[in-house]
SERO-4910 file (N, C-alpha, C, O; in steps of 0.05 Angstrom, whole numbers):
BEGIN
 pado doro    nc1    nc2    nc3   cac1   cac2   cac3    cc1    cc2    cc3    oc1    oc2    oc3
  Unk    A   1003   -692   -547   1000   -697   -576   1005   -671   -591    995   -650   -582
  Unk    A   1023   -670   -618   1020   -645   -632   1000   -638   -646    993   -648   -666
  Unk    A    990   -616   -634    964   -608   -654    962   -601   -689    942   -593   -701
  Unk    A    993   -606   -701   1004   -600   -720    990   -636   -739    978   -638   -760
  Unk    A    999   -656   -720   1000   -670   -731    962   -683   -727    951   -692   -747
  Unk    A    950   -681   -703    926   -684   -711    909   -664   -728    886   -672   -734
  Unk    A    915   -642   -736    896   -617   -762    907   -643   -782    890   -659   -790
  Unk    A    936   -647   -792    930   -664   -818    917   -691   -822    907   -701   -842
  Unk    A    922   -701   -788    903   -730   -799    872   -722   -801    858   -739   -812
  Unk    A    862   -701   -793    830   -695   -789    831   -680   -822    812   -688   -836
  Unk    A    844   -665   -832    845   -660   -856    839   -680   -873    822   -678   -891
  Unk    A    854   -703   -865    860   -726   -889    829   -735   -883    812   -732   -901
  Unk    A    821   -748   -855    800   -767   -857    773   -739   -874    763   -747   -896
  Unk    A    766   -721   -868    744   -706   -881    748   -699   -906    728   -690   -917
  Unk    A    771   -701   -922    775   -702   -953    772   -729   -963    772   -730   -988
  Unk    A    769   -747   -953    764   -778   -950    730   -783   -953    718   -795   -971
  Unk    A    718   -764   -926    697   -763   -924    673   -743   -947    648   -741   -945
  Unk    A    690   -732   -966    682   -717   -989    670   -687   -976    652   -674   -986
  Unk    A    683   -682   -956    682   -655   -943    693   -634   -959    715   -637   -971
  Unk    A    676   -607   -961    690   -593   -991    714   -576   -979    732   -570   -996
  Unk    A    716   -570   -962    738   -554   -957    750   -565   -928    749   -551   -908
  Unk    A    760   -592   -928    777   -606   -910    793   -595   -893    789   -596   -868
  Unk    A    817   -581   -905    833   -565   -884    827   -542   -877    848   -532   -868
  Unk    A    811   -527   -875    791   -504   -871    786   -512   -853    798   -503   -833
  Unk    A    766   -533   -848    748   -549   -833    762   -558   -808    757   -553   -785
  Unk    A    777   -571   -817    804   -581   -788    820   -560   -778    830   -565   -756
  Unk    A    824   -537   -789    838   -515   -785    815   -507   -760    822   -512   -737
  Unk    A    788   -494   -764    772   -476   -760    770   -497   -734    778   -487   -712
  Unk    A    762   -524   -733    760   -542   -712    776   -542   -682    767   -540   -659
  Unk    A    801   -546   -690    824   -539   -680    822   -516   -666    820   -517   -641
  Unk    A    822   -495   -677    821   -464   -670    798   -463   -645    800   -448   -626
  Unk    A    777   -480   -650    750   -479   -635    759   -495   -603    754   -487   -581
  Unk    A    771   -517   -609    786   -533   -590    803   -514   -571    797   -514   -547
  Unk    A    819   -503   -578    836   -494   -567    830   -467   -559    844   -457   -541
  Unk    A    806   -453   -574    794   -433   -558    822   -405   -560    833   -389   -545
  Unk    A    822   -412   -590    842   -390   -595    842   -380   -627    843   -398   -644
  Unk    A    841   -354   -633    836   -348   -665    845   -354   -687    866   -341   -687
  Unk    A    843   -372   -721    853   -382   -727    877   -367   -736    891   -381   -750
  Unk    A    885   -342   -734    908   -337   -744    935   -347   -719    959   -347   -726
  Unk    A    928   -355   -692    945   -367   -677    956   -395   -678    979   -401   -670
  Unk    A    940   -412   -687    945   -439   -696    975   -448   -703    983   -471   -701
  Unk    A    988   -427   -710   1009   -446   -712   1033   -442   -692   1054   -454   -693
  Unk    A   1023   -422   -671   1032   -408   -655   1032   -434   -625   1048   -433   -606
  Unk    A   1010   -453   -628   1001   -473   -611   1011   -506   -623   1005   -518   -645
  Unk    A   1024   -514   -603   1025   -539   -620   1023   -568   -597   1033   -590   -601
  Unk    A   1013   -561   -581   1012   -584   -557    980   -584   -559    967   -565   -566
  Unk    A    968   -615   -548    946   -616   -550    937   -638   -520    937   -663   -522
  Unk    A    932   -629   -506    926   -642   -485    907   -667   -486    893   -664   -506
  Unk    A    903   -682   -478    885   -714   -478    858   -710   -475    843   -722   -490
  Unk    A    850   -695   -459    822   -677   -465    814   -665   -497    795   -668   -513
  Unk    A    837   -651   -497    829   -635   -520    828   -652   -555    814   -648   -575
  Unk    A    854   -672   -549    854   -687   -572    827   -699   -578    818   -698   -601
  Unk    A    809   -715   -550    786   -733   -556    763   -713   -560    744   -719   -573
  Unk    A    766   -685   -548    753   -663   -565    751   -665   -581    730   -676   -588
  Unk    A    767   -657   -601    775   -651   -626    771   -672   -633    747   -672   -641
  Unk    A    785   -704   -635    771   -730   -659    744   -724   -654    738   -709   -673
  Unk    A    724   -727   -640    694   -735   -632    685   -705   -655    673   -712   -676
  Unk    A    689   -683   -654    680   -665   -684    684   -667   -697    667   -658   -711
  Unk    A    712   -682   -717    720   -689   -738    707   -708   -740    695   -707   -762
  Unk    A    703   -723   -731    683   -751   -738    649   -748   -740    633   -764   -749
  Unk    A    645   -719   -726    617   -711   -734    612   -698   -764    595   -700   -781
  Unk    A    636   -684   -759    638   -670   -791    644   -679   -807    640   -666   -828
  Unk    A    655   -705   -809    660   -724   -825    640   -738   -831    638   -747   -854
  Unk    A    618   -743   -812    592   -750   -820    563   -730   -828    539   -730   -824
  Unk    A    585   -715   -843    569   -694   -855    553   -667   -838    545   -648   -851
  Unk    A    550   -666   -801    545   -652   -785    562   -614   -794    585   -605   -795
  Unk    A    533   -601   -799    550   -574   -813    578   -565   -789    585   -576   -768
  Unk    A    587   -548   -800    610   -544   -784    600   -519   -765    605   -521   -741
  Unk    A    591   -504   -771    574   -486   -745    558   -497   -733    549   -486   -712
  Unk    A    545   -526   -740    530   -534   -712    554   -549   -692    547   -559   -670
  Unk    A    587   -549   -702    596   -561   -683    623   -536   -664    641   -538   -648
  Unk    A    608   -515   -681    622   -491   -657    609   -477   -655    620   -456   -648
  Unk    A    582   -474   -659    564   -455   -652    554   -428   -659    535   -414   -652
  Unk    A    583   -426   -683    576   -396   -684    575   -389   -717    600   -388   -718
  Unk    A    570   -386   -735    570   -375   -756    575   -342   -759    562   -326   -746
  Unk    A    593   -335   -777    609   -310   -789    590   -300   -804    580   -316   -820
  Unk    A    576   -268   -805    562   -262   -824    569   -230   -833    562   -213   -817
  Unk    A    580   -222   -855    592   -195   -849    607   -192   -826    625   -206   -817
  Unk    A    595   -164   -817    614   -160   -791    601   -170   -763    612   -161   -743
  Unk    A    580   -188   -760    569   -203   -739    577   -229   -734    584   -244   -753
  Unk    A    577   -238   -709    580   -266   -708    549   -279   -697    536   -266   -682
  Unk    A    541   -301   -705    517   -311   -697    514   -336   -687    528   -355   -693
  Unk    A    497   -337   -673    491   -372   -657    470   -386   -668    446   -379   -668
  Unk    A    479   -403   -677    466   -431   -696    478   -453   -674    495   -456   -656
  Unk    A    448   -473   -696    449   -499   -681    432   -504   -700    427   -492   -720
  Unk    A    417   -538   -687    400   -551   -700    370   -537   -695    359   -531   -674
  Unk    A    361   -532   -722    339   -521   -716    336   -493   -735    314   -481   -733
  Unk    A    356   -482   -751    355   -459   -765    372   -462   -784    390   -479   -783
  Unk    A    368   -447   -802    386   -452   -827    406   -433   -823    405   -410   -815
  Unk    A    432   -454   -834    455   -437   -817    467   -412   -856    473   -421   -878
  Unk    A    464   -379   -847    468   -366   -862    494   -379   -884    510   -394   -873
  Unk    A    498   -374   -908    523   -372   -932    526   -351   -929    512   -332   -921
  Unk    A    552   -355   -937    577   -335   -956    561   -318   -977    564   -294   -976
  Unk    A    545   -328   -995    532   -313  -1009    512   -298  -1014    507   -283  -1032
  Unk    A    498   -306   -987    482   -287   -974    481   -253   -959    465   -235   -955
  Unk    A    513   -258   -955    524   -234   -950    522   -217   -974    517   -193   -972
  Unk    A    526   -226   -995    518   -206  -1023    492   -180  -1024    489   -157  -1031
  Unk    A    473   -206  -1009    446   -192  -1019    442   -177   -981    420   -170   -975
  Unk    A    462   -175   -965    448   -160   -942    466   -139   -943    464   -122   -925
  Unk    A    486   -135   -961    504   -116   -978    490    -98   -997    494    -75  -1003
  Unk    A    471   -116  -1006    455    -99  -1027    428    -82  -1003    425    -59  -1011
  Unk    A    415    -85   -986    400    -81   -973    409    -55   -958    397    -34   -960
  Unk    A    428    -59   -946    452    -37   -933    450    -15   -944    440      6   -939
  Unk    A    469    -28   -968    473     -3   -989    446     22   -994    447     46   -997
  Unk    A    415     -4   -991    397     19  -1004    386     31   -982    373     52   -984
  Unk    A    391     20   -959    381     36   -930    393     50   -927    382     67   -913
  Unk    A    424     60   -935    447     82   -927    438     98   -939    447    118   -930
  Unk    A    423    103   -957    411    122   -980    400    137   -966    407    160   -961
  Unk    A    385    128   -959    366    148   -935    362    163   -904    377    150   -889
  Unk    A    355    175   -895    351    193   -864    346    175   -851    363    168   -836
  Unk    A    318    158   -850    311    143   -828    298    122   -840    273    124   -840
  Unk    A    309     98   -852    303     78   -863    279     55   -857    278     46   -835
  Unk    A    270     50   -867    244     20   -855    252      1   -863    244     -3   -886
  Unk    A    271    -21   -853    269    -45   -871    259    -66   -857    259    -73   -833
  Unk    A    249    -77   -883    234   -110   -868    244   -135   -881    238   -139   -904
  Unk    A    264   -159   -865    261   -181   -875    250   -202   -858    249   -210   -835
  Unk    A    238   -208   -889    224   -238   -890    236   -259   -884    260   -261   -885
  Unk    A    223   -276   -876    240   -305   -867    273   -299   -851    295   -306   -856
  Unk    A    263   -283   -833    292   -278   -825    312   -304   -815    336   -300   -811
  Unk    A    301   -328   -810    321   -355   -791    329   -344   -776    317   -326   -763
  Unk    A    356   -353   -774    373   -337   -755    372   -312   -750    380   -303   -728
  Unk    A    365   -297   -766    363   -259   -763    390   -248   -769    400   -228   -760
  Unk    A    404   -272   -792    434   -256   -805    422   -228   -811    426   -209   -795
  Unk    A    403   -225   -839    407   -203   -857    398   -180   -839    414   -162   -839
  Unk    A    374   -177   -820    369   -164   -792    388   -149   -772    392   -126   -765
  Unk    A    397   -172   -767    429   -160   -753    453   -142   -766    467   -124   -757
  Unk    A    454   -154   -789    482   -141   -801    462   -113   -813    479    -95   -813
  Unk    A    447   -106   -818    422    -78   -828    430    -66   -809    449    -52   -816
  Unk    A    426    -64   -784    419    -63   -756    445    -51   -743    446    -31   -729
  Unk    A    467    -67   -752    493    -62   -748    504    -48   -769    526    -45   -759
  Unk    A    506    -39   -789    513    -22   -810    499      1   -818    507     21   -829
  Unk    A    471     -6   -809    450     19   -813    443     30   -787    420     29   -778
  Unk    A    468     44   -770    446     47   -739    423     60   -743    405     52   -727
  Unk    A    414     80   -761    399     88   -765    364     75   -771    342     84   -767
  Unk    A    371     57   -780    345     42   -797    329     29   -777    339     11   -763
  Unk    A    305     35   -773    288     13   -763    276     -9   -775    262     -9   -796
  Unk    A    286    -35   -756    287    -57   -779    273    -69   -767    273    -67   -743
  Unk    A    251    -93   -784    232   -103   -768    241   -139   -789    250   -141   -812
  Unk    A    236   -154   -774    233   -181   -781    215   -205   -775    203   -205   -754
  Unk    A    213   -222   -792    188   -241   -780    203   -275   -793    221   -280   -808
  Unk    A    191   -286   -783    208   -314   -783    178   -335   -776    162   -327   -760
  Unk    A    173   -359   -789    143   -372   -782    159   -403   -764    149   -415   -745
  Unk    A    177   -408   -775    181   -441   -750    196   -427   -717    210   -409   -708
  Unk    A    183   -447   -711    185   -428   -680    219   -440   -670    231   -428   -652
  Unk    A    234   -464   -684    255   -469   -674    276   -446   -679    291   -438   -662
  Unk    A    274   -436   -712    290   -417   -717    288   -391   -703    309   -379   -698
  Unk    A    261   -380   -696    258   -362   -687    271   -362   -657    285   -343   -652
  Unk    A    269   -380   -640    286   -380   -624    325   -375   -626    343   -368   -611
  Unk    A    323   -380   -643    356   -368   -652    361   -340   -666    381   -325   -668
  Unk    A    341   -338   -672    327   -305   -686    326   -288   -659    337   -267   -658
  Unk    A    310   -300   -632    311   -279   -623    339   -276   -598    345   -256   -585
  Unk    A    350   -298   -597    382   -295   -587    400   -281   -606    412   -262   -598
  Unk    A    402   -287   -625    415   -268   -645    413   -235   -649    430   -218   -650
  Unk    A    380   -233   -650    378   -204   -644    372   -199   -618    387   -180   -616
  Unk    A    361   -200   -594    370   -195   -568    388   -167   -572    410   -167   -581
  Unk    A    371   -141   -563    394   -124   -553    398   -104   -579    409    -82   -578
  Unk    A    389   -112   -598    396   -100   -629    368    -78   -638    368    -65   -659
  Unk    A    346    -77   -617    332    -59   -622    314    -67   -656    295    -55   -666
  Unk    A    326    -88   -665    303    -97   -685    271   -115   -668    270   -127   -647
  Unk    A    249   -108   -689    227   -116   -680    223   -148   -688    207   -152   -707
  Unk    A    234   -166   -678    226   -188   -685    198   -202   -691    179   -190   -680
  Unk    A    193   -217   -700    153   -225   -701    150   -256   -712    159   -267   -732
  Unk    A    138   -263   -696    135   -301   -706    105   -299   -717     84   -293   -705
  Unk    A    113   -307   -752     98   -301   -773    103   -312   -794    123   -326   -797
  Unk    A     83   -309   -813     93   -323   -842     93   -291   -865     78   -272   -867
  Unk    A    106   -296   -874    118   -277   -895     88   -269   -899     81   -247   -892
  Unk    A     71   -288   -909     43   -280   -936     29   -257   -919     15   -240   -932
  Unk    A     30   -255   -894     10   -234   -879     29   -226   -858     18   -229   -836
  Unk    A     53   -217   -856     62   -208   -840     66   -177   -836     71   -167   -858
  Unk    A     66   -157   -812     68   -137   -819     45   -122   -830     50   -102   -844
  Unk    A     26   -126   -826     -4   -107   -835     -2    -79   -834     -7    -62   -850
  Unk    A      9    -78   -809      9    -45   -790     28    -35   -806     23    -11   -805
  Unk    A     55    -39   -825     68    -29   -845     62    -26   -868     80    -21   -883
  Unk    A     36    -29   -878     45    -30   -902     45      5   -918     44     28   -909
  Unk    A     47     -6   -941     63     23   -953     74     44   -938     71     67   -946
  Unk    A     87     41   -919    112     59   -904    142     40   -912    164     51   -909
  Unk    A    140     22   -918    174      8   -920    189     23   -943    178     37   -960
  Unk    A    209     21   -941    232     26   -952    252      9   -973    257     14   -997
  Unk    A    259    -11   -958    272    -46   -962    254    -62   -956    245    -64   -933
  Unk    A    249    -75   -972    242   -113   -974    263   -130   -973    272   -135   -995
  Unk    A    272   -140   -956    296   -161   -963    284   -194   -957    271   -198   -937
  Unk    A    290   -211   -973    280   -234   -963    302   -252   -977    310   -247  -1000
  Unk    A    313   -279   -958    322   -306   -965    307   -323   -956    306   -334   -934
  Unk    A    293   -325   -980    265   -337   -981    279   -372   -985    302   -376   -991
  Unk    A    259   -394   -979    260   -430   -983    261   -424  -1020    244   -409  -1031
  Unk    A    289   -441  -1038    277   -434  -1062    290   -461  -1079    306   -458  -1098
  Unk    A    285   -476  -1075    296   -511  -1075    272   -526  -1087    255   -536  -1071
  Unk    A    270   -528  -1110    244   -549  -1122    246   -573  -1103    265   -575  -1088
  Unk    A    225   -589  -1103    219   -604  -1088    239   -630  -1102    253   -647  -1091
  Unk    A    235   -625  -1126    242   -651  -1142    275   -659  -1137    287   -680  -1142
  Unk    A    286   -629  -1124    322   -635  -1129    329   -643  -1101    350   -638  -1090
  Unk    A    308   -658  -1088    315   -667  -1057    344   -680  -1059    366   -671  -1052
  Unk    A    339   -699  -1067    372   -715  -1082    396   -702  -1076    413   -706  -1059
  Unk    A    391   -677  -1102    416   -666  -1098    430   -642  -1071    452   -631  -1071
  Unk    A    417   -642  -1059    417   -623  -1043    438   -629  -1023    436   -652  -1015
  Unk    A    461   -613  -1009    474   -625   -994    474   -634   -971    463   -621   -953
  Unk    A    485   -654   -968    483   -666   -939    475   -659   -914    458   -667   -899
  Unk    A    502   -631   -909    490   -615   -890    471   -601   -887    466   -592   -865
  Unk    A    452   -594   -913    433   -577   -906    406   -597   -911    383   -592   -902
  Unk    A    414   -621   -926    382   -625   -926    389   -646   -899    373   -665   -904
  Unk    A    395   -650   -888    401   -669   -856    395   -653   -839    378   -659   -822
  Unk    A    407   -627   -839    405   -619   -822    393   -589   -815    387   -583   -792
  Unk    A    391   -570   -839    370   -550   -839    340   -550   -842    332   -567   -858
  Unk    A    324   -537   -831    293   -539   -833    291   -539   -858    298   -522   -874
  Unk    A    280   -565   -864    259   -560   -894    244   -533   -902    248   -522   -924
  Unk    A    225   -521   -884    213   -501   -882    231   -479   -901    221   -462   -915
  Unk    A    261   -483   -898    281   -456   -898    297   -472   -930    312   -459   -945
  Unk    A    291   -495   -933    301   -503   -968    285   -500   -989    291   -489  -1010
  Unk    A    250   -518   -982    244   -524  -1000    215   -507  -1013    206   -491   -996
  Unk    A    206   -508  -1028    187   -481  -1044    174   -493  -1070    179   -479  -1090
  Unk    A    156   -518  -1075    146   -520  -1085    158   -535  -1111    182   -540  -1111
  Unk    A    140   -544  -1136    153   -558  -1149    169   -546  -1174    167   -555  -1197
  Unk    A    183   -525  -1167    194   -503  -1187    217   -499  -1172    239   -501  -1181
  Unk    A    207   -491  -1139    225   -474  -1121    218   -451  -1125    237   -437  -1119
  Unk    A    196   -436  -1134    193   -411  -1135    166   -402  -1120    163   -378  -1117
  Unk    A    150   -416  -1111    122   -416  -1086    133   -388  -1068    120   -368  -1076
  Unk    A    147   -383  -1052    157   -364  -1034    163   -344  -1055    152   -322  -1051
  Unk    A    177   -345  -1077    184   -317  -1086    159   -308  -1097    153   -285  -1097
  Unk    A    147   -325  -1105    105   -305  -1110     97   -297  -1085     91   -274  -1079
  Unk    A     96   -313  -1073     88   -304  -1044     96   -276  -1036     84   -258  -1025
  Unk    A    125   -279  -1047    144   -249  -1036    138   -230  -1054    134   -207  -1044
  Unk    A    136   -232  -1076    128   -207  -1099    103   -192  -1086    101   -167  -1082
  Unk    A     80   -217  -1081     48   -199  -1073     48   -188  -1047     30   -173  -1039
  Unk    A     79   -199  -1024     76   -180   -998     94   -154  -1000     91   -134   -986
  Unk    A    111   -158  -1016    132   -134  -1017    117   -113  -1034    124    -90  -1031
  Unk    A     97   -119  -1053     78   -108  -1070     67    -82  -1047     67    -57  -1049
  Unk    A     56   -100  -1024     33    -91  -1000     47    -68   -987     38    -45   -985
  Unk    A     70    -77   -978     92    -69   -960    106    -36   -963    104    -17   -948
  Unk    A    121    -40   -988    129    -22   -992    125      8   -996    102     11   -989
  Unk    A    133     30  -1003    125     46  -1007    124     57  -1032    147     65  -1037
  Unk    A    111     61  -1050    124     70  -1085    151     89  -1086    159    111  -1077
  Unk    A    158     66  -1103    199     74  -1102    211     58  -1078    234     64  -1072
  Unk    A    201     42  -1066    207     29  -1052    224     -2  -1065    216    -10  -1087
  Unk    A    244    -15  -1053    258    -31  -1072    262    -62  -1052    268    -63  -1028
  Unk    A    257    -80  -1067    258   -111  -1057    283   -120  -1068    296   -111  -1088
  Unk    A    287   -138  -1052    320   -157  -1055    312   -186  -1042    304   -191  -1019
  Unk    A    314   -204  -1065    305   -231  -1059    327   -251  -1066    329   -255  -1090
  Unk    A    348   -270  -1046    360   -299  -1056    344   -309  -1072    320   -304  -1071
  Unk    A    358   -329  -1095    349   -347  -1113    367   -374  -1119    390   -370  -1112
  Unk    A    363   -400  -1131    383   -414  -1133    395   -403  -1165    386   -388  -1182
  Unk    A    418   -417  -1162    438   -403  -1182    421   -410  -1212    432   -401  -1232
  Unk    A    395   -426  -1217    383   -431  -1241    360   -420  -1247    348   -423  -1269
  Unk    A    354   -408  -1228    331   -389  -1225    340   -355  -1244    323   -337  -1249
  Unk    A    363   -352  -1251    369   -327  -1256    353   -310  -1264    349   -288  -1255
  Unk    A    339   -324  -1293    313   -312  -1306    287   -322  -1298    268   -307  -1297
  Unk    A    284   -345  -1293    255   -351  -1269    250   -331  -1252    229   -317  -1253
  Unk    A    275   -327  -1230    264   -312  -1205    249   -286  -1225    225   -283  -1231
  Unk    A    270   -272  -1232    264   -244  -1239    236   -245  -1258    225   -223  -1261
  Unk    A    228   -260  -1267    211   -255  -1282    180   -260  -1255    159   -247  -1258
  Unk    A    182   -273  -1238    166   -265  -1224    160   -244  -1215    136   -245  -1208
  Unk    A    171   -218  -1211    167   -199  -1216    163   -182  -1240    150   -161  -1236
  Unk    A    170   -186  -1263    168   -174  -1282    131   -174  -1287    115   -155  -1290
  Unk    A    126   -207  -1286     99   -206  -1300     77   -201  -1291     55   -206  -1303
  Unk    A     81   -186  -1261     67   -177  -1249     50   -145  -1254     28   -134  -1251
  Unk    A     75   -140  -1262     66   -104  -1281     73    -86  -1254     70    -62  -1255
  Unk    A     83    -99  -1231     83    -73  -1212    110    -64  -1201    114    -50  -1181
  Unk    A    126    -73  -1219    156    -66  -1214    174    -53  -1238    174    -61  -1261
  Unk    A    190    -31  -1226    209    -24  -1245    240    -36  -1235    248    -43  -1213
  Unk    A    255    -37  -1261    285    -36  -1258    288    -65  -1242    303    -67  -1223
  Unk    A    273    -89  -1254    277   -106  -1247    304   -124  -1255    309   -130  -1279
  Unk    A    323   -132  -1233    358   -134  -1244    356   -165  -1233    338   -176  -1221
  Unk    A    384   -176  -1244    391   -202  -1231    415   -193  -1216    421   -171  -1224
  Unk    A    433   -203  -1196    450   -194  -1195    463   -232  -1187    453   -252  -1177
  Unk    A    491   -225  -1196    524   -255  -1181    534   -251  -1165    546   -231  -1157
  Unk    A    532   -278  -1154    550   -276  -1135    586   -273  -1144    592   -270  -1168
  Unk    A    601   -274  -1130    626   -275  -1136    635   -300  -1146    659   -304  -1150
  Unk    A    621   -315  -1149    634   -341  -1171    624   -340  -1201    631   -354  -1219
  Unk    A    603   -314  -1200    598   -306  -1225    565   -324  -1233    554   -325  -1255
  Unk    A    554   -336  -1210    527   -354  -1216    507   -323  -1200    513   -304  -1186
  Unk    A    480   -334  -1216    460   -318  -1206    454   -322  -1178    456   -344  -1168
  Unk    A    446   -302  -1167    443   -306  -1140    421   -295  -1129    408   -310  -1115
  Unk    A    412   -267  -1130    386   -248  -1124    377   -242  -1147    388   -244  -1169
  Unk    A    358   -233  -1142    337   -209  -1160    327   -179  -1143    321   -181  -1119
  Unk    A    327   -160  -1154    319   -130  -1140    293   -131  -1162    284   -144  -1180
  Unk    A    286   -105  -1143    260    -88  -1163    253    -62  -1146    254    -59  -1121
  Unk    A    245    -42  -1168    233    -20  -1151    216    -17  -1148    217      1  -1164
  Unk    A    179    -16  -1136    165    -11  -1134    150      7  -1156    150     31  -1153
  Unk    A    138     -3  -1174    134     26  -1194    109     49  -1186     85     43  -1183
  Unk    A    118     70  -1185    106     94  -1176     87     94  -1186     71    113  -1182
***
């Protein structure tokens, strides 16, 4: 069979299936099938009888909404690759923003402390870890399924992993940190509805949802990063894109932060909030 001609019928049926980025999806699929990088794809065009019923049986999972890294295993994060499955929330594209911003403030320094919160998988951990060789990075994660992908992920990376909940994690640090980073659950309860397929099917609730605002975890995070840090010390927290002035003002009305910012993602919606610790 040409593998030319099954990428477009798997294209067609997942744009059918209201899949947002269809030929991506069949492209990346394909590529996974054949166990070859997607810039070779067009370099391959035979598809053996094995591989074709490979390939339909994921398009038909992903067609039924199944994320697309739980059906190759691996999720892209910066310059790391990571292993997901069922059981952890699989990292965004836009999350890479805010472990860009974390980076950035650990490069600043000689010998860095950073701590993230809710690590899941241990994206923002790993890519610190891997861009900062310098930094000692510590993380904590409270559902024990994710943490098990947290600690295959970091395996080997010399971060301190810890199965914990953000509100009391880390005692033995506090005021020595550096970085606070957290992609905190930040999904009102009420927008169950709208939430997408793949994530409310199939990511831990624990890792979406936050109360009937969506903002429960980011208080939570203000009074530990409060504990944590060191004065002049600076937090970096995900938000949903309507939170812009919500999130940040959880910090503001606290009185214990300076230079409290919003920052966009590259589609131009809100995405994090920073703060510095005020001296």
């Amino acid at each position: 069979m040409r593998a030319s001609a099954a990428r477009r019928a798997a294209a067609a049926g997942l744009r059918e299936a209201g899949v947002a980025s269809p030929e991506r999806d069949a492209d990346l699929l394909l590529a996974h099938v054949l166990d070859v990088p997607l810039g070779r794809l067009p370099l391959v065009d035979d598809l053996s009888t094995a591989q074709a019923e490979q390939y339909d049986a994921l398009v038909a999972r992903r067609a039924a909404r199944e994320p697309l890294q739980h059906l190759t295993g691996t999720a892209a994060f910066r310059h790391v690759e990571l292993a997901v499955g069922p059981g952890v929330f699989v990292p965004r594209p836009e999350t890479e923003l805010l472990a860009g911003w974390a980076i950035d403030a650990a490069s600043t320094l000689p010998a860095p402390v950073v701590v993230d919160l809710c690590t899941g998988s241990g994206a923002i951990a790993r890519a610190v870890a891997d861009e900062v060789p310098g930094a000692e990075v510590h993380a904590v994660e409270l559902d024990e399924g994710a943490l098990a992908w947290a600690e295959r992920n970091l395996a080997g990376t010399g971060v301190d992993l810890r199965h914990g909940d953000l509100a009391t994690a880390f005692d033995d640090l506090a005021g020595t940190v550096d970085v606070v980073v957290c992609n905190p659950p930040y999904i009102p309860l009420e927008a169950w509805e709208s939430v997408a397929a793949e994530a409310r099917d199939h990511d831990p609730h624990l890792a979406l949802f936050s109360g009937q605002d969506g903002l429960d975890a980011m208080r939570v995070l203000e009074r530990r990063a409060a504990l944590l840090l060191r004065p002049g010390g600076v937090v970096g927290a995900e938000h949903a894109d309507v939170q812009g002035e919500s999130a940040p003002a959880v910090f503001a009305a606290s009185g214990r932060w300076a230079d409290v910012a919003d920052h966009l993602d590259l589609a131009g919606r809100a995405r994090y909030v920073t703060a510095r610790l005020a001296r």
